[in-house]
Structures are given as C-alpha cells and as structure tokens.
C-alpha positions as CSV (number, residue, x, y, z in Angstrom):
1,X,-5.7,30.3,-3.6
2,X,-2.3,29.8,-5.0
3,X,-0.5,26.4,-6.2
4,X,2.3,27.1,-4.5
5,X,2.0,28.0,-0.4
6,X,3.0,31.5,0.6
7,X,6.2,30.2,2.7
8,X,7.9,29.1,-0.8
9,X,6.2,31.9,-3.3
10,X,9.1,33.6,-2.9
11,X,11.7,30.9,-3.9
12,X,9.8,31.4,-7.9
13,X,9.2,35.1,-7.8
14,X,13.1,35.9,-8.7
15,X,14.4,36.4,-11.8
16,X,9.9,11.2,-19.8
17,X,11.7,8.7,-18.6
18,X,10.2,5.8,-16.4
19,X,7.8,7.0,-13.6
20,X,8.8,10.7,-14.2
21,X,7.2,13.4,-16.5
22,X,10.1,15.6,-17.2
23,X,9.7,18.9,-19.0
24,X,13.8,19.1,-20.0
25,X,13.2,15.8,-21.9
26,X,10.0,17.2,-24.2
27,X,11.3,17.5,-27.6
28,X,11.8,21.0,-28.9
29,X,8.2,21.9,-30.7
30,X,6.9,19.5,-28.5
31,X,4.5,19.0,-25.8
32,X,2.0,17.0,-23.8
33,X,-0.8,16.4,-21.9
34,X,-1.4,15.2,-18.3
35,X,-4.0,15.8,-15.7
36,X,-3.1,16.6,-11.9
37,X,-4.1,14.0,-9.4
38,X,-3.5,16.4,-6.2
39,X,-3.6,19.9,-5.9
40,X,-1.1,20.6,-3.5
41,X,2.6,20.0,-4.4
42,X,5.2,18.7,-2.8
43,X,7.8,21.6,-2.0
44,X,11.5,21.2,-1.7
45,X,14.7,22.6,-2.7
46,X,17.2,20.0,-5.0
47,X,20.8,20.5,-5.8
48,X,22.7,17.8,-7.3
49,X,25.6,15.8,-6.1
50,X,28.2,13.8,-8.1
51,X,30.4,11.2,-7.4
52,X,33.9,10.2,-8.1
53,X,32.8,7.8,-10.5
54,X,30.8,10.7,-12.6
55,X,27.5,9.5,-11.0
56,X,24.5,11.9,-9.9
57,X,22.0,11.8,-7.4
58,X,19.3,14.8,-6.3
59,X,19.4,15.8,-3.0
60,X,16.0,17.5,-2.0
61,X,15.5,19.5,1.1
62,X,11.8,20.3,2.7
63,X,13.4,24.2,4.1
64,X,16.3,25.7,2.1
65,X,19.2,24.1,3.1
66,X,22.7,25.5,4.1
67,X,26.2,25.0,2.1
68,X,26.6,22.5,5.5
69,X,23.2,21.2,5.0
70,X,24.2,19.9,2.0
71,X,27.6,18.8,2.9
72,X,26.0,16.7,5.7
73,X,23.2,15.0,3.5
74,X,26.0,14.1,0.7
75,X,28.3,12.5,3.0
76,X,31.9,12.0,2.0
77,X,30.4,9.6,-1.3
78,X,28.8,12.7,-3.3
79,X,30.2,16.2,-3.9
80,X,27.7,19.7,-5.2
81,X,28.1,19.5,-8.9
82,X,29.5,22.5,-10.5
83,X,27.7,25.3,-12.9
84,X,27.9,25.3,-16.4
85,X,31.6,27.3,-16.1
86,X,32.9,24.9,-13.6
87,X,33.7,28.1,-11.4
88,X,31.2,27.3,-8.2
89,X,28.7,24.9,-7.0
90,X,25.3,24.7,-8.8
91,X,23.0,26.8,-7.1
92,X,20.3,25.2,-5.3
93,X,16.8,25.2,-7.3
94,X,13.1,25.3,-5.5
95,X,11.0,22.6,-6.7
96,X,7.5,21.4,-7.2
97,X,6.6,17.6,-7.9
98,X,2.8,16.4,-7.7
99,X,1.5,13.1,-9.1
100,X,-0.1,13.3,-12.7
101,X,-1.9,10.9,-15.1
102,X,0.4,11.0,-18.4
103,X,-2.1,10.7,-21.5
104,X,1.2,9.7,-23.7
105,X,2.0,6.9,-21.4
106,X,-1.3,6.3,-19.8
107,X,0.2,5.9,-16.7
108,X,0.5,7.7,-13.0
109,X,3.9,9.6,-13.5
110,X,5.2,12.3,-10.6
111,X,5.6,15.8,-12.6
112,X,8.9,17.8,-11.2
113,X,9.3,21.3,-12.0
114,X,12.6,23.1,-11.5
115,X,11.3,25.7,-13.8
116,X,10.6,29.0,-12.3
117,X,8.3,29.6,-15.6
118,X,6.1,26.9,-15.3
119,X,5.9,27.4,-11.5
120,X,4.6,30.7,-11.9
121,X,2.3,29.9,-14.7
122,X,0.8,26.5,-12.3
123,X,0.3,29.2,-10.1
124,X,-1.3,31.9,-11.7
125,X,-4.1,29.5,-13.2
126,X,-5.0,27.9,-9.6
127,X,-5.3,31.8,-8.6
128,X,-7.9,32.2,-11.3
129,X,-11.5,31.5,-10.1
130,X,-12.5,29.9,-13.6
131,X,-9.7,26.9,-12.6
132,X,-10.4,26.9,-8.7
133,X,-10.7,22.6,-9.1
134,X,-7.2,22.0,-10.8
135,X,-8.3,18.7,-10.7
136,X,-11.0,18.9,-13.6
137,X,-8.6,20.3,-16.2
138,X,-6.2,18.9,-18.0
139,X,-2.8,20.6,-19.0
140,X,-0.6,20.9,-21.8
141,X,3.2,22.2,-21.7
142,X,5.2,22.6,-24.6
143,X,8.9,23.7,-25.0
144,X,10.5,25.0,-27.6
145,X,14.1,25.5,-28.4
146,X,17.5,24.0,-26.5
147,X,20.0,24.6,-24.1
148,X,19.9,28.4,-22.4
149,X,17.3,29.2,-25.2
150,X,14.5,27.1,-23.8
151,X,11.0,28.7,-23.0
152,X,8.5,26.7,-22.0
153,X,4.8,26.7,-21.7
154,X,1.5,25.9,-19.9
155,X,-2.3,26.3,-20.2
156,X,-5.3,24.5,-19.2
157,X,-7.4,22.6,-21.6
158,X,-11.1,21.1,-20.7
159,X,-11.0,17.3,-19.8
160,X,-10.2,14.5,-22.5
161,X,-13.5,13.4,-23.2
162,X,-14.0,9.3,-21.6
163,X,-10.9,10.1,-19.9
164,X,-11.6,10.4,-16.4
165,X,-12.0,6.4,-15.7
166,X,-8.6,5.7,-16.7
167,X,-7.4,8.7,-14.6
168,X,-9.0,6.9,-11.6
169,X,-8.1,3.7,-11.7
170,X,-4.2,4.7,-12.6
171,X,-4.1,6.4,-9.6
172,X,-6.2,3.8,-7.4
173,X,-3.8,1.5,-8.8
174,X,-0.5,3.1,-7.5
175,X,-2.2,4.2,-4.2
176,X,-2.8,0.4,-3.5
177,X,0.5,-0.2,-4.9
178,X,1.9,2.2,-1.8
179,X,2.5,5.5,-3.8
180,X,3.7,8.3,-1.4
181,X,5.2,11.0,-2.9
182,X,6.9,12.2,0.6
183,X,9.4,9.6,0.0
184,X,11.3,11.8,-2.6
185,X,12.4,13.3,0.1
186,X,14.2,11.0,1.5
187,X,15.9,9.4,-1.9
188,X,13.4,6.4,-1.4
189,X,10.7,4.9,-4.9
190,X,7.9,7.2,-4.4
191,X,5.8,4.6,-6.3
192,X,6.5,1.8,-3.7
193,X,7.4,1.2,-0.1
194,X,10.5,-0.7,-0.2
C-alpha cells in the first residue's frame, strides 16, 4: 500500500527552522535523519500569498483549489506570489506533511514535502513489502546542489539503536501538549490548540 492515497498519486506523477523539518533549508552535501511518527500524510495543495508589505503566508487547500478558491481564502490582505519571471502566478504545488522525530534536534518536528522527488521516493518504499511498517525505519534525505540544480534524496536506514524511547516520549509529549496536524489547514500551530 502506497504513502500517498490514490485520489492525490496523480498530483506527484507529472513531470529546519523551529517546529518544521524543511528539506530546502538542508545544506547542500547535507542531510539528516528522522523517523516517521504516522504513516498516513496529511494531503493538501499550498500556494503562497504575499502581502503589500512583502509578507508571505501558505495557503493550503484539502482538494485542488480554483484560481477563485484561492482569491477567496486570501482575501483582499494577500495576493498569489509570482514565478521566478514575474510573468504569472506561482503554480499551486501538492503537498505532503506528517509528524517526524528529528534526531538533529531531538524533537517532534512536522516534515513538509513540496518535492515531487521525495514524494515519489516516500512512496515507492511504503510500496515495498520489506518497509510495509514505515514506522520501524528511520530515514535519511540529503540534497545536494542549489537553486534549479537541486536533487534530493531518500532511503530507509534500520532504527537508531536505544532510539525508540526518546521517539515515544517526544511524541507523547506533543500529543498531550494538543498536537494536531489538521490544523495546517486551517493556518492554525499544529503543535498547540490556541
């Protein structure tokens, strides 16, 4: 059984900073190593909106959303944010995000992928019956170069030994501290009910 459900598999097929583990922000020759703490994602589509001031916000969508979708959920405050010619709106992006235990930070972060690359390779490792329990591996992704020449990568590596306590109580801890991923949805802390 796939990662990602059937209803979104097709959005992927085409063509760290606080309480998020972003892949853009992993140094170039970098990478690191987390371990899932649910095995079904959140799914959503994101596009970004900017406002007079230069500010951005994400705007996440459970079903991909219309050009008045989006209008509507920005309000008159936020505008799309352009491509990187300034000649049209950003396109909107299908998304993953699922909690994770970060080794580097020791810490419950929420992992967001944008990438259609590491989508796909998530994916094709919960297809494969040798990982059907994502939750018993652990995962390192790496990236390597900048910009438009980024690739980035994925694979499953056995559990850090004398790990798995920590991994539980991190996550036990922002459970009781009201953790609910669902509220990226709505632009509220996913890490506490405000």
């Amino acid at each position: 059984m796939g990662f990602i459900s059937s209803k979104n598999k097709s959005a992927i097929s085409a063509g760290s900073g606080g309480g998020y583990l972003n892949p853009s922000k992993i140094q170039s020759g970098g990478s690191v190593r987390f371990a899932l703490l649910e095995d079904q994602p959140l799914e959503f589509f994101e596009c970004w909106g900017e406002s007079s001031e230069g500010g951005l916000k994400p705007f996440r969508f459970s079903d991909d959303p219309s050009p008045e979708d989006i209008q509507e959920e920005m309000g008159p405050d936020f505008s799309r944010r352009l491509n990187r010619e300034g000649t049209a709106p950003e396109k909107v992006k299908f998304a993953l995000a699922v909690p994770v235990y970060n080794y580097e930070s020791g810490s419950v972060q929420i992992l967001q992928l944008s990438q259609k690359t590491l989508q796909s390779e998530l994916d094709d490792i919960a297809d494969m019956e040798d990982y059907a329990n994502l939750l018993e591996w652990d995962f390192v992704m790496g990236k390597e170069g900048n910009g438009l020449e980024t690739r980035y990568s994925l694979r499953p590596v056995p559990r850090k030994k004398g790990s798995q306590d920590s991994i539980e109580s991190a996550w036990a801890e922002s459970r009781a501290a009201g953790f609910d991923i669902g509220r990226l949805l709505s632009g509220e802390n996913p890490f506490k009910a405000d």
